[in-house]
Structure formats: structure tokens, C-alpha cells
DONU-608428 format. One record per atom (N, C-alpha, C): x, y, z; residue number from 0. Coordinates in pm, 1 decimal. Layout:
R         u         v         w  gumar
R         X         Y         Z    NUM
...
***
This chain:
R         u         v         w  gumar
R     551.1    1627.8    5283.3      0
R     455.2    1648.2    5176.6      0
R     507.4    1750.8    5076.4      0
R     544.6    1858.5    5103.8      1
R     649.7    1962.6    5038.8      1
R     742.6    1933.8    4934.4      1
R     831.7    1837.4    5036.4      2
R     975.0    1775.1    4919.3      2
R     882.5    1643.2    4889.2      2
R     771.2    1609.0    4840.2      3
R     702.8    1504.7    4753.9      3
R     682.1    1626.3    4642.4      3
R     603.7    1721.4    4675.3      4
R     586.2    1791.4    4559.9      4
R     666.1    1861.4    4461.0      4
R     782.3    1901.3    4525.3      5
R     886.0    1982.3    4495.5      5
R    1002.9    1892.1    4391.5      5
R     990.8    1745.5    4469.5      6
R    1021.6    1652.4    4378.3      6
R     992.8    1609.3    4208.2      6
R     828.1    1598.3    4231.9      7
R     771.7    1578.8    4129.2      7
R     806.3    1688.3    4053.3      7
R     749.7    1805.4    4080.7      8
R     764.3    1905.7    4000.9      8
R     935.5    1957.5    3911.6      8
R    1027.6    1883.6    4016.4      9
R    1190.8    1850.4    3946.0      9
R    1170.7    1760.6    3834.2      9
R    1126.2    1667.8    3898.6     10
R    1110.7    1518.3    3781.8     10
R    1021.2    1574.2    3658.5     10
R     935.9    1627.7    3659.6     11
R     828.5    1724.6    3520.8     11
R     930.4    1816.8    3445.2     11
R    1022.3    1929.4    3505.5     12
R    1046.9    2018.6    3465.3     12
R    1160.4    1937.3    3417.6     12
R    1211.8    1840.8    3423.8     13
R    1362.1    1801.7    3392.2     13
R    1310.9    1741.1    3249.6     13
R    1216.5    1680.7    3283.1     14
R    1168.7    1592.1    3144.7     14
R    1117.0    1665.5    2997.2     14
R    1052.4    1755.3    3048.2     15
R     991.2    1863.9    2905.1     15
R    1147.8    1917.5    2928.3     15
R    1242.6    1956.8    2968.7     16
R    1331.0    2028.5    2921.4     16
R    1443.8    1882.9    2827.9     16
R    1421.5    1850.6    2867.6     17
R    1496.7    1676.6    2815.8     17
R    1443.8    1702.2    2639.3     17
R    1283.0    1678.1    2686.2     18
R    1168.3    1688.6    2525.9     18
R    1255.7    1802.0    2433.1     18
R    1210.0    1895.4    2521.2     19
R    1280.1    2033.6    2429.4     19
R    1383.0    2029.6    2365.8     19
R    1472.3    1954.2    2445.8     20
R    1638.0    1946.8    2361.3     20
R    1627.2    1870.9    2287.4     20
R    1579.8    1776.5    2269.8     21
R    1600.9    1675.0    2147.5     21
R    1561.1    1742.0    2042.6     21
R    1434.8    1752.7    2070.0     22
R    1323.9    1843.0    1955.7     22
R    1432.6    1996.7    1860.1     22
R    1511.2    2041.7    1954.9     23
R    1574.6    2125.6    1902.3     23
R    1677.7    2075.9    1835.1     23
R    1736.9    1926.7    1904.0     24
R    1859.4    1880.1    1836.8     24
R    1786.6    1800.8    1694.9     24
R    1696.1    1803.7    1669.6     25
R    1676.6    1730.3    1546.4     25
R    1635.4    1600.6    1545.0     25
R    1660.3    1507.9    1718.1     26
R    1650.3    1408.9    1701.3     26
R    1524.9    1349.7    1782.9     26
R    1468.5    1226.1    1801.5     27
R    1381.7    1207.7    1783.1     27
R    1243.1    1154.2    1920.1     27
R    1152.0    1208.3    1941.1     28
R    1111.7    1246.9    2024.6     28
R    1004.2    1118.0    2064.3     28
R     970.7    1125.7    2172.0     29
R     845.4    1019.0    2178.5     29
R     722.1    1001.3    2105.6     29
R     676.4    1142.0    2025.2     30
R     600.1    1168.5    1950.0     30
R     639.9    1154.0    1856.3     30
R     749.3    1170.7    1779.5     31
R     830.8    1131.0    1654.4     31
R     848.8     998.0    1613.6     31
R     932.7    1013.7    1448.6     32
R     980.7     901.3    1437.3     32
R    1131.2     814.2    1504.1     32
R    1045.5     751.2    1572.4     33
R    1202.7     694.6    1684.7     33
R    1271.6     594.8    1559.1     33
R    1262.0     528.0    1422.1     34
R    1345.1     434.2    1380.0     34
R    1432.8     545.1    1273.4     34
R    1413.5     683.1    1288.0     35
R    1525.8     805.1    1241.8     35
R    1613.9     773.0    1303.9     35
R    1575.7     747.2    1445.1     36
R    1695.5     796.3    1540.7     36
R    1748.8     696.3    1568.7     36
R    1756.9     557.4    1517.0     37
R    1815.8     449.2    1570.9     37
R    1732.9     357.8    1652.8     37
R    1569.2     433.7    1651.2     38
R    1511.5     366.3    1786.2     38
R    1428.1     247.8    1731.1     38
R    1300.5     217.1    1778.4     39
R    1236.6      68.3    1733.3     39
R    1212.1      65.1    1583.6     39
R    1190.6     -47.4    1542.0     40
R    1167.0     -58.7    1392.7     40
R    1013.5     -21.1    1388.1     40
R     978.2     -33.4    1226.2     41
R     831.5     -17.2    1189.7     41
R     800.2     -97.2    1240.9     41
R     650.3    -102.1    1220.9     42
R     569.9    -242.0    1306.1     42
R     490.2    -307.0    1139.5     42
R     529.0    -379.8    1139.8     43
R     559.2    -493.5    1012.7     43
R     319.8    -473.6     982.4     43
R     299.1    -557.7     874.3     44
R     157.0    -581.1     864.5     44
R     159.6    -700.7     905.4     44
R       7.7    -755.5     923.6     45
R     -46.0    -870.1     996.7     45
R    -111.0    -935.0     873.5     45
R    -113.2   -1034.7     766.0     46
R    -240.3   -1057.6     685.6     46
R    -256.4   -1175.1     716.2     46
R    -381.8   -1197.9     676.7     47
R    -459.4   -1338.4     742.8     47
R    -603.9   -1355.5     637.9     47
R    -621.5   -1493.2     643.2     48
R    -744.5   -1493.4     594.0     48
R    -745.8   -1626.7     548.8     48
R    -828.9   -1681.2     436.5     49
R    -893.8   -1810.7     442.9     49
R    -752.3   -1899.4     291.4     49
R    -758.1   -1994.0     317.0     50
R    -613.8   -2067.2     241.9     50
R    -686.6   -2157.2     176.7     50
R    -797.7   -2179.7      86.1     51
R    -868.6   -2302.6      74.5     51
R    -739.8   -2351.6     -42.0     51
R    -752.2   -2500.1     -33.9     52
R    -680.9   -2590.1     -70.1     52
R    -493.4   -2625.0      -0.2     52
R    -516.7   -2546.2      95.5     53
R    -356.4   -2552.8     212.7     53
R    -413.8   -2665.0     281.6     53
R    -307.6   -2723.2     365.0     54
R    -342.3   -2811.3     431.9     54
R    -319.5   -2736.0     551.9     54
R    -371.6   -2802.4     690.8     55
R    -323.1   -2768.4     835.8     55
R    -188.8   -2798.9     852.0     55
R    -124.8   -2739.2     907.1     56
R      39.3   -2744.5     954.3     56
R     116.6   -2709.6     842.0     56
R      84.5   -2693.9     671.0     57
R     140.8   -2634.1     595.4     57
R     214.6   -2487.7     618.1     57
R     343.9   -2450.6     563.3     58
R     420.3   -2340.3     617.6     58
R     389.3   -2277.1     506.9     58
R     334.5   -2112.5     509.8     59
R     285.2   -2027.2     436.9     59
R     439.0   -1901.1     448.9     59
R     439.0   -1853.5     326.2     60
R     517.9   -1775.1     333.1     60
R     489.6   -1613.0     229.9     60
R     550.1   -1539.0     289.5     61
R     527.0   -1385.5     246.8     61
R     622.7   -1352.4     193.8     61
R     611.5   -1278.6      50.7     62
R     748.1   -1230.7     -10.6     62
R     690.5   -1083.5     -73.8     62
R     778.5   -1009.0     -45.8     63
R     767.3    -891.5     -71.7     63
R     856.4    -871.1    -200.5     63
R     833.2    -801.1    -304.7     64
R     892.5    -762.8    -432.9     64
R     918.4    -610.7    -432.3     64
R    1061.3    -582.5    -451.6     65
R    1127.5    -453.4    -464.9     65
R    1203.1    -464.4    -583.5     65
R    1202.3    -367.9    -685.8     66
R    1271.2    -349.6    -797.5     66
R    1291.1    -479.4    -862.5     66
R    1178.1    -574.2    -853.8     67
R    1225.4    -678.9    -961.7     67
R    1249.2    -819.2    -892.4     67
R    1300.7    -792.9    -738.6     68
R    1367.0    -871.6    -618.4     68
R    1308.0    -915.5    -556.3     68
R    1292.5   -1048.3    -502.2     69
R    1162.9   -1105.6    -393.9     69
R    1232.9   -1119.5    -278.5     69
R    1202.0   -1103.9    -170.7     70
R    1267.8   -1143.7     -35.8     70
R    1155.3   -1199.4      31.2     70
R    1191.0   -1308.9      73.7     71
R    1085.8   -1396.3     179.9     71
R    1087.0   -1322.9     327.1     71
R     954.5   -1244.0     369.2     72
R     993.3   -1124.8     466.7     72
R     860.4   -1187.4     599.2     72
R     816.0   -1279.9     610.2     73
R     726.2   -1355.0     684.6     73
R     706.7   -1474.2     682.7     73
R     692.3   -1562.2     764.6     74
R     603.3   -1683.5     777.7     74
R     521.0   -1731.3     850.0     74
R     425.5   -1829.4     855.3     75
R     328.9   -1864.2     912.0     75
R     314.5   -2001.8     961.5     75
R     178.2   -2050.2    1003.1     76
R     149.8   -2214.9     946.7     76
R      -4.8   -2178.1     878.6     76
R     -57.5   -2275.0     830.7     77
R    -175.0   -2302.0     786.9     77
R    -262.4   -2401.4     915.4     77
R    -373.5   -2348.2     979.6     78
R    -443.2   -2395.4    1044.6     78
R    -630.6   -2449.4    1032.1     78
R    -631.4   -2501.4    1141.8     79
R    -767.4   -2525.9    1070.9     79
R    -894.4   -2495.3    1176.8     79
R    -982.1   -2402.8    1154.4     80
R   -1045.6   -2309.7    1207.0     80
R   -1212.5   -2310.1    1101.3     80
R   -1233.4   -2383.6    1076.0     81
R   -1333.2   -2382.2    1038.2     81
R   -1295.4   -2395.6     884.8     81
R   -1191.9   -2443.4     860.4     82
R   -1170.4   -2464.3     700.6     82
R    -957.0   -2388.7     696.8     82
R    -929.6   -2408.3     601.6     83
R    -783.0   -2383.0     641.0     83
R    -756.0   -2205.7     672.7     83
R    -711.6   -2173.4     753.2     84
R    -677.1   -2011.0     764.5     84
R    -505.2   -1983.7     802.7     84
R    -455.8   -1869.2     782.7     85
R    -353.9   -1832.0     808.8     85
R    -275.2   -1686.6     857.0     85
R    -242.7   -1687.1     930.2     86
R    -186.4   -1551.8     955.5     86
R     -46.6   -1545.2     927.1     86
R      30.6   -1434.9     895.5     87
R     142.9   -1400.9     895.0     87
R     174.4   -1284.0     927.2     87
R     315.9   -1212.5     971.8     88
R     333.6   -1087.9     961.7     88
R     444.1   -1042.1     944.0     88
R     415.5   -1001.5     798.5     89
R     529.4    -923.3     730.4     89
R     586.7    -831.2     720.2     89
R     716.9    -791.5     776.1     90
R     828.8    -737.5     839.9     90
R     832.0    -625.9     768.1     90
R     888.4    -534.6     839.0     91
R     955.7    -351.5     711.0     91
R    1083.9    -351.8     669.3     91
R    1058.5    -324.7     626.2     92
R    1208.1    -269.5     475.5     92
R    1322.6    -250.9     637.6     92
R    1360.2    -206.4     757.1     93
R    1415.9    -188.3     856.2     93
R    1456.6    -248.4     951.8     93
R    1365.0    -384.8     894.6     94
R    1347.6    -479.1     977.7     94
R    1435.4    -613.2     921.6     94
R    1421.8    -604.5     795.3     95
R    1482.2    -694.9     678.4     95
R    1478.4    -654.1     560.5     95
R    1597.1    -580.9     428.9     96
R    1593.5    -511.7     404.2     96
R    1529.0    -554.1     218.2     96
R    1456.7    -497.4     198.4     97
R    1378.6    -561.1      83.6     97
R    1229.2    -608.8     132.1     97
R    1182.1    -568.1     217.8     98
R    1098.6    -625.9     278.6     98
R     954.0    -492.0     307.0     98
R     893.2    -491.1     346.9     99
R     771.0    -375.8     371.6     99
R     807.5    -230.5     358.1     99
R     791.3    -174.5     229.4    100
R     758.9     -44.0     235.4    100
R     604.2     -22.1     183.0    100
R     579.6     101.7     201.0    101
R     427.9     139.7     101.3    101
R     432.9     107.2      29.9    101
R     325.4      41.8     -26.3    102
R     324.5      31.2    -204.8    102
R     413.1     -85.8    -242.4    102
R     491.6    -141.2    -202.4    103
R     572.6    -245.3    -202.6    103
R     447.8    -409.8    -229.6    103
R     494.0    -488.6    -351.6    104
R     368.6    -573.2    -376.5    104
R     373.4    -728.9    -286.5    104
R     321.2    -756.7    -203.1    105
R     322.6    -846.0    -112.2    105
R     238.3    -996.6    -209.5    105
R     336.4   -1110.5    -205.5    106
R     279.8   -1221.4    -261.8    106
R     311.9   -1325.6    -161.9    106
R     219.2   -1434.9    -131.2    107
R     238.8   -1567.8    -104.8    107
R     248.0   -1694.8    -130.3    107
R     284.5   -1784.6     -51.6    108
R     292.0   -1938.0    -113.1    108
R     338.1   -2037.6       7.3    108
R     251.3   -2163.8     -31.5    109
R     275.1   -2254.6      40.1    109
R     368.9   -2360.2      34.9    109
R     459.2   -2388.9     167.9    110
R     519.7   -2522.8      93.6    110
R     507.1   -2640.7      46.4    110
R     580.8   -2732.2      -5.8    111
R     508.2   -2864.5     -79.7    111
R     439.3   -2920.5      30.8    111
R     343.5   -2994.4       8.9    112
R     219.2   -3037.4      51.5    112
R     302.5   -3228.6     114.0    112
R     373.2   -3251.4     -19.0    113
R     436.6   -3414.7     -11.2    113
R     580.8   -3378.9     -80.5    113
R     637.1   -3493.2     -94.2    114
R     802.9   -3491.8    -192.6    114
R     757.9   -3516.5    -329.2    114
R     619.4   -3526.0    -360.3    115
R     640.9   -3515.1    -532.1    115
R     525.3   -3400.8    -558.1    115
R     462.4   -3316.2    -441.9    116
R     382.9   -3226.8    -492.5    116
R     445.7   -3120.3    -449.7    116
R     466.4   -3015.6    -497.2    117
R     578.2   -2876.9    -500.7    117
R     522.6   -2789.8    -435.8    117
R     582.0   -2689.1    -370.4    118
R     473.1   -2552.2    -327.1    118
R     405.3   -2521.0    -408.4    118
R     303.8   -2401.6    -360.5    119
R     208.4   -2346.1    -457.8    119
R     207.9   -2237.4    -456.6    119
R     178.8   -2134.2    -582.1    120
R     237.1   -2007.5    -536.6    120
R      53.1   -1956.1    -554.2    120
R      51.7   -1841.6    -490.5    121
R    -134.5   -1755.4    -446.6    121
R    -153.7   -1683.5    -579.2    121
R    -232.1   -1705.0    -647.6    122
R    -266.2   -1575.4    -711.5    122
R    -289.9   -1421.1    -689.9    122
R    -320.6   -1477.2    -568.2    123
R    -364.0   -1310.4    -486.4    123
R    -256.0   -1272.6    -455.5    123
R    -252.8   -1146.3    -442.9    124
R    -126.9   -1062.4    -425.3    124
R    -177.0    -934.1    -324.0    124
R     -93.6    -816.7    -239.8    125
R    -169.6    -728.2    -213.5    125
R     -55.5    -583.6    -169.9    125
R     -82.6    -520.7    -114.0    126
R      36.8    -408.8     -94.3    126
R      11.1    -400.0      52.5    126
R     163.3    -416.9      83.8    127
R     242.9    -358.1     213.6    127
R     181.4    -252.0     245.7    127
R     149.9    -198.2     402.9    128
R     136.7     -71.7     427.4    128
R     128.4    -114.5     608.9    128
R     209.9     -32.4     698.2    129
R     242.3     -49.1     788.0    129
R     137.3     -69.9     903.2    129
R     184.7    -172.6    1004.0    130
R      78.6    -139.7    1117.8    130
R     -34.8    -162.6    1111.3    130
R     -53.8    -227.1    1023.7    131
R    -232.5    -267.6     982.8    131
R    -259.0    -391.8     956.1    131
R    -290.8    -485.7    1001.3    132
R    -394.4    -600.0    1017.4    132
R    -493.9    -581.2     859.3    132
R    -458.6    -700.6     754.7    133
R    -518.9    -675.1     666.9    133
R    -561.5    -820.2     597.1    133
R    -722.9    -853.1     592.4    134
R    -785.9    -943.5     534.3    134
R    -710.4   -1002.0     357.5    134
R    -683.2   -1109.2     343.1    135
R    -611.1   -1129.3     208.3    135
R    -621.9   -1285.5     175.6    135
R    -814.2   -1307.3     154.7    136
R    -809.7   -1435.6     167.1    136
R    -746.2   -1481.0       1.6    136
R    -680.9   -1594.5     -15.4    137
R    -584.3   -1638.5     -48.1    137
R    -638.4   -1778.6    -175.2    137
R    -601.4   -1741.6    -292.8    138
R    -613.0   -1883.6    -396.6    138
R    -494.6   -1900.5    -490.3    138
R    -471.7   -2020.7    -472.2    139
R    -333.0   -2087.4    -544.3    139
R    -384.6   -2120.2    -626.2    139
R    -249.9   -2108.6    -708.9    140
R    -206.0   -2214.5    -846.1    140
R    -170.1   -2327.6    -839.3    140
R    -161.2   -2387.3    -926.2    141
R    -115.3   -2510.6    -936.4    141
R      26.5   -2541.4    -874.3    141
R      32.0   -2684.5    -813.4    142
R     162.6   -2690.7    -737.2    142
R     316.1   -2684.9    -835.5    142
R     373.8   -2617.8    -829.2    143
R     502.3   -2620.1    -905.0    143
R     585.7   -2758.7    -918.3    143
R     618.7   -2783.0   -1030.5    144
R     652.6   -2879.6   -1058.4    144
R     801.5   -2924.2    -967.4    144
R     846.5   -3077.9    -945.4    145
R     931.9   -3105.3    -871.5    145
R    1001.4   -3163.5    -995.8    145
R    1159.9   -3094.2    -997.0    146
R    1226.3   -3168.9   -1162.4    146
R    1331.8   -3275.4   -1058.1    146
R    1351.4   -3275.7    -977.0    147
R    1451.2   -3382.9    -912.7    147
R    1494.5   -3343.5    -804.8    147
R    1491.0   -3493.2    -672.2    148
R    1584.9   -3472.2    -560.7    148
R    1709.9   -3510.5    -551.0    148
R    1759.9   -3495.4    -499.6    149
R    1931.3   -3462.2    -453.1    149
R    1943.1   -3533.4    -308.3    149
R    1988.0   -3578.1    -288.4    150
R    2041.0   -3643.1    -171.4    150
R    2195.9   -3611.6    -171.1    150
R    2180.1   -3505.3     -15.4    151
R    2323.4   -3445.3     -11.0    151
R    2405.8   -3536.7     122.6    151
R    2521.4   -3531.7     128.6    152
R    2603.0   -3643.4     201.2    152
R    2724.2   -3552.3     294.2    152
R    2724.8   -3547.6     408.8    153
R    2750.9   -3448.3     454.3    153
R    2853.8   -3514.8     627.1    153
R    2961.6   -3481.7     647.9    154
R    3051.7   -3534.7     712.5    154
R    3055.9   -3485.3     846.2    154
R    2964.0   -3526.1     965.5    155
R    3017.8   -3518.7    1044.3    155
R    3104.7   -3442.1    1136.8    155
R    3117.4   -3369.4    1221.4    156
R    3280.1   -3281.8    1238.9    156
R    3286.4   -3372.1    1383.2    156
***
């Protein structure tokens, strides 16, 4: 019963002294930010909400805009739940780079619906901000126009 306690009390004292050193070395603690130190990434946002005029099984997509730059930083499907809904969750700037910081302007869009009706891009728009589950029910524009397909021809190896 002795060397159970004497144990534990090794295993405690080793660990806050473990805490301590990092904390002194600068680097980064369980309470800290672990993606300083190389450790897990941010935890991306969740948005979701109602898609009227998406179809079910339609692929929804999230693009985040940095300096001018869009990067496609999520995707989804479009489901049907009492009318069309969708979730996605869009990734951090750490995760994919151009992708979720604060303040960073988050837009969506669906893909073409058929081969002569084009994606659609959302009017709604909203801002990135980490770790948070955020309502962003959703209305498109008109489907973007399709100017021509291509049929590519491709060899085999």
C-alpha cells in the first residue's frame, strides 16, 4: 500500500515538474497553445443551415477569401431533413493555408444541379471564427452560366 502511494506521488511530482519546464522553456503546455508548438491544428467552424433551392445529394462547398484569394476550405452534401439542409466544416488557415482565420469572409456554393445548369454561388456570406458551430441559412443566385464542354481523351498507361 506504501509503494502504491509513494508511486503515485513519483508519477504527480514528475509531471508538474515536466509542466514547469516547458512553461519555462517557452513551449507549449496543455493549457496553452499546442499548434505554436507543432501540436494539433485549430478546430475548423461547423456552419449549417437551411439551402432552399439545393437539391438532396448536391455537393456544397466553402471558400474562404484572403487578400483578394478564394480557397475552397470545406465541403458538404445537401440533404433533406425537412426541406434541403447542409452542414460543412471549414478548416483553419493551419489546416489549409488560406483558409479560417478571424475575420476571414466565408462564402458558399453549390455544384451544378445537371450538365447544362451550372453551380450556384449563395448570396449569404459570413466570417470565420474558430470552434464554433454557426447557423448560416443560405440563398443563391442564379446558376452560372455553362459556355462549353470539353471532352478530354486520355491514354491508358
Amino acid at each position: 500500500m506504501n509503494r502504491t502511494k509513494l508511486l503515485g506521488m513519483g508519477f504527480a511530482a514528475a509531471a508538474m515538474v515536466a509542466l514547469a519546464g516547458a512553461a519555462l522553456a517557452g513551449l507549449s503546455t496543455p493549457f496553452g497553445n499546442a499548434s505554436a508548438a507543432g501540436g494539433p491544428p485549430a478546430i475548423g467552424m461547423v456552419a449549417y443551415g437551411e439551402a432552399p433551392g439545393a437539391t438532396p445529394g448536391q455537393k456544397i462547398y466553402a471558400t474562404v477569401t484572403a487578400n483578394g484569394v478564394s480557397t475552397t476550405c470545406g465541403q458538404g452534401l445537401v440533404v433533406d431533413d425537412g426541406g434541403p439542409k447542409y452542414v460543412v466544416t471549414v478548416v483553419a488557415d493551419d489546416q489549409t493555408a488560406g483558409c479560417g482565420l478571424a475575420g476571414r469572409t466565408v462564402g458558399f456554393y453549390i455544384g451544378a444541379a445537371s450538365s447544362t445548369q451550372g453551380p450556384r454561388m449563395a448570396i449569404t456570406k459570413t466570417t470565420w471564427e474558430a470552434a464554433k458551430g454557426k447557423q448560416v441559412n443560405l440563398t443563391f443566385g442564379a446558376p452560372l452560366t455553362v459556355r462549353a464542354r470539353a471532352a478530354f481523351v486520355a491514354k491508358a498507361p
